[in-house]
C-alpha positions in Angstrom: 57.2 16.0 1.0 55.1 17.8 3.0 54.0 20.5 0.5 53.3 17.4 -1.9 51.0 16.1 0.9 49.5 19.3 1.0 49.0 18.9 -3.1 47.6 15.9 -3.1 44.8 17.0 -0.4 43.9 19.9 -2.3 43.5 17.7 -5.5 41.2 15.3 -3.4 39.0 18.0 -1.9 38.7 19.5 -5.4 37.5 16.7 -6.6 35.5 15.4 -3.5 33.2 19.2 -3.9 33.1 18.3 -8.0 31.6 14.8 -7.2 29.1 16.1 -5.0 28.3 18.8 -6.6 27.5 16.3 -9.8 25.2 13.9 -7.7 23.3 17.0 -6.6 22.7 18.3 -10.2 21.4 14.8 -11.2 19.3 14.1 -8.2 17.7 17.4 -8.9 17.5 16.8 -12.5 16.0 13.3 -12.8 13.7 14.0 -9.8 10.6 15.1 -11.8 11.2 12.2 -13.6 11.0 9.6 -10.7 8.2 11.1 -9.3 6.4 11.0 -12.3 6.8 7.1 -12.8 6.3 6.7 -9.2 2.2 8.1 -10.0 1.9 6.0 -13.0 2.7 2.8 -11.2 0.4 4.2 -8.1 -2.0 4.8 -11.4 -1.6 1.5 -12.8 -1.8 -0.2 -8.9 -5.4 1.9 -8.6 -6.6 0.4 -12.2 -6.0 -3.5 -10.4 -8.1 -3.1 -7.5 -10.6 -0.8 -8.3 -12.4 -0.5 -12.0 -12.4 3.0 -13.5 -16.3 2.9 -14.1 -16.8 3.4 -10.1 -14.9 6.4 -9.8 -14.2 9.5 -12.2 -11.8 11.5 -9.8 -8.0 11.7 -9.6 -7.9 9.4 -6.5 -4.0 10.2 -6.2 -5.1 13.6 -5.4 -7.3 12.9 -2.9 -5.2 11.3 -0.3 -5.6 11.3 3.8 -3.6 10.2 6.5 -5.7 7.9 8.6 -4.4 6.0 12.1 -6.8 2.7 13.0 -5.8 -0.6 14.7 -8.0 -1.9 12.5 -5.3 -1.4 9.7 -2.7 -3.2 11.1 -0.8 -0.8 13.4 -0.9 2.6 15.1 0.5 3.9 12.2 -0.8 6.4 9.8 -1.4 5.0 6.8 -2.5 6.5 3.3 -6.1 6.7 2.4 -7.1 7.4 -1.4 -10.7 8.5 -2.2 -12.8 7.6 -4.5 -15.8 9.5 -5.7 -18.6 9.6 -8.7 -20.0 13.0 -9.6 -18.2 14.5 -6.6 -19.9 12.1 -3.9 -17.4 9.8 -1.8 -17.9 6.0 -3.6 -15.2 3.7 -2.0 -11.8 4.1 -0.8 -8.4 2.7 -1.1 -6.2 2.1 1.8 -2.7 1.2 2.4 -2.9 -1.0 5.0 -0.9 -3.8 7.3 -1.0 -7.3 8.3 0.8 -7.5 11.0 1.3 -11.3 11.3 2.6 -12.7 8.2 4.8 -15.7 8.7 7.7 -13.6 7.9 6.9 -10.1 9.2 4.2 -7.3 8.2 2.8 -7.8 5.3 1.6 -4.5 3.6 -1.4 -4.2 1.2 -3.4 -2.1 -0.9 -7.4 -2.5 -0.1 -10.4 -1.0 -2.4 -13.5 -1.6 -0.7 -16.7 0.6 -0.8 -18.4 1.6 2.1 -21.2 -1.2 1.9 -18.7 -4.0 2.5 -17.9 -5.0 -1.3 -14.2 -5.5 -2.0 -13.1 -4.0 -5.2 -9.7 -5.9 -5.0 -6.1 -6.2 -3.2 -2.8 -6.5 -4.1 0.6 -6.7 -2.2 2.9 -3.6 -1.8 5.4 -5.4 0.6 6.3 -8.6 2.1 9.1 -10.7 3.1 7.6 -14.0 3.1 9.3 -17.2 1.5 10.1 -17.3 -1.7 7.8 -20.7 -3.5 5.7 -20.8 -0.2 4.2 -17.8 1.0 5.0 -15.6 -1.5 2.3 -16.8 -3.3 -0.1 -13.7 -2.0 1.8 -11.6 -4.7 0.0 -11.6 -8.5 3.1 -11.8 -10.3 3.6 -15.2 -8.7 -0.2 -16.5 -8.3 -3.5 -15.2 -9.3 -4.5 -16.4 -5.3 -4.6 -12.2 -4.1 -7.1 -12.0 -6.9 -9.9 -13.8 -5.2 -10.9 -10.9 -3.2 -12.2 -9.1 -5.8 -15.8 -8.5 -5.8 -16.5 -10.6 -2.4 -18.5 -9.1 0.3 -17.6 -8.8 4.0 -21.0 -9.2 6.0 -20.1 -7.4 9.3 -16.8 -8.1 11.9 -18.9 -11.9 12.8 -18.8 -13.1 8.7 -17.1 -16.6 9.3 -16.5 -17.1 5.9 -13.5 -14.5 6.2 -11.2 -17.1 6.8 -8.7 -19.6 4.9 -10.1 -22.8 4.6 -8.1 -24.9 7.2 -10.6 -22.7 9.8 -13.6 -23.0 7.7 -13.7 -20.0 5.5 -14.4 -20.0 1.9 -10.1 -18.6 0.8 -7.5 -20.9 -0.2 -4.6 -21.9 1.5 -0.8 -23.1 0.3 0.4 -26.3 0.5 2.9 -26.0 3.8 2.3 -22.1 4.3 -1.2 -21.5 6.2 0.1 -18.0 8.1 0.7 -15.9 5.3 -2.8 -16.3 3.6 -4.5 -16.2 7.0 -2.9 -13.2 8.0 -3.3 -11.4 4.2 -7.6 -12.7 5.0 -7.8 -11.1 8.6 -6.5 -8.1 7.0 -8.7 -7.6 3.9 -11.1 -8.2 6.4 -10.4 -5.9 8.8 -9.7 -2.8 6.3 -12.7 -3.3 4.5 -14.9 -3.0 7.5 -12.7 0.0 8.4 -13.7 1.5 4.7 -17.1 1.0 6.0 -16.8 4.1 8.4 -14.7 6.5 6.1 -18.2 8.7 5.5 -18.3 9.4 8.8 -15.2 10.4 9.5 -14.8 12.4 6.1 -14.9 15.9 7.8 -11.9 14.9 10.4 -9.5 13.3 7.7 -6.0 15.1 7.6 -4.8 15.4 3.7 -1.8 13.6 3.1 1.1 16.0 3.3 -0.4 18.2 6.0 1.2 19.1 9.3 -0.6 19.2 12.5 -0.7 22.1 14.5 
């Protein structure tokens, strides 16, 4: 019995290493892969909310890690340059709003640095499904509004859903989400507004601080 036992263990530990050892081939072979559709959907995300004639640079190569309150949280969050004939144009930033009905609500934001919005879209949310989950463009065309609007400094009243007397929709029954998705545009594109003068300090995405 006991030599059976002793059988059976082996088997199961042979078998345990094989299965392992299998996963770890095939993670490492369709890794490329993944990563490789994981920059054409950040490719295709850019072509929404920024139009190729501003920018003639691999943006996805020019990331930074940037931490601002401004976006949402203390935080570091992922900054993608833009630039035309090697100057610094706009910027796209991963960014936070904080106080969505249902949690954070995270956004892409292209914005240049004179306080045009180039567009948004929605990366993450957890917001209910027929109500506030209306921010995402697969559901309604409402996250396309921003594009091409103008924020006129931090006092620009019309930044605001109109329930508080902005110029943005709200839904029917769901006034948080789109409030808190404004604020944020908002705030992020006024943060754009100060990228050139911090271009000098910005850590590339990937680097470790010493």
């Amino acid at each position: 019995m006991l030599e059976t036992m002793r059988r059976h263990g082996l088997i199961l530990a042979f078998f345990g290493a094989l299965m392992t050892g299998m996963t770890a081939v095939v993670n490492l072979l369709t890794k490329p892969t993944i990563e490789h559709q994981a920059l054409l959907q950040q490719k295709t995300l850019f072509d929404q909310v920024i139009p190729a004639s501003v920018y003639d640079n691999n943006m996805q190569q020019e990331c930074y890690n940037v931490t601002d309150n401004a976006l949402g949280n203390n935080a570091p969050h992922r900054l993608y340059l833009a630039r035309k004939n090697g100057q610094p144009v706009a910027a796209a930033v991963e960014t936070t709003a904080p106080d969505g009905y249902s949690g954070a609500i995270q956004l892409l934001v292209a914005a240049d640095f004179h306080g045009k919005v180039y567009g948004t879209r929605v990366l993450e949310q957890h917001e209910t499904p027929g109500l506030g989950d209306k921010i995402e463009a697969r559901v309604s065309d409402w996250i396309m509004h921003f594009a091409n609007t103008m924020v006129d400094g931090s006092n620009d009243s019309r930044w605001a859903v109109k329930k508080d007397g902005g110029m943005f929709d709200q839904f029917t029954g769901a006034t948080i989400t789109p409030r808190a998705v404004v604020r944020s545009v908002k705030r992020t594109t006024l943060f754009i507004e100060t990228v050139p003068a911090q271009l000098s300090h910005l850590t590339p995405c990937g680097a470790r601080d010493e």
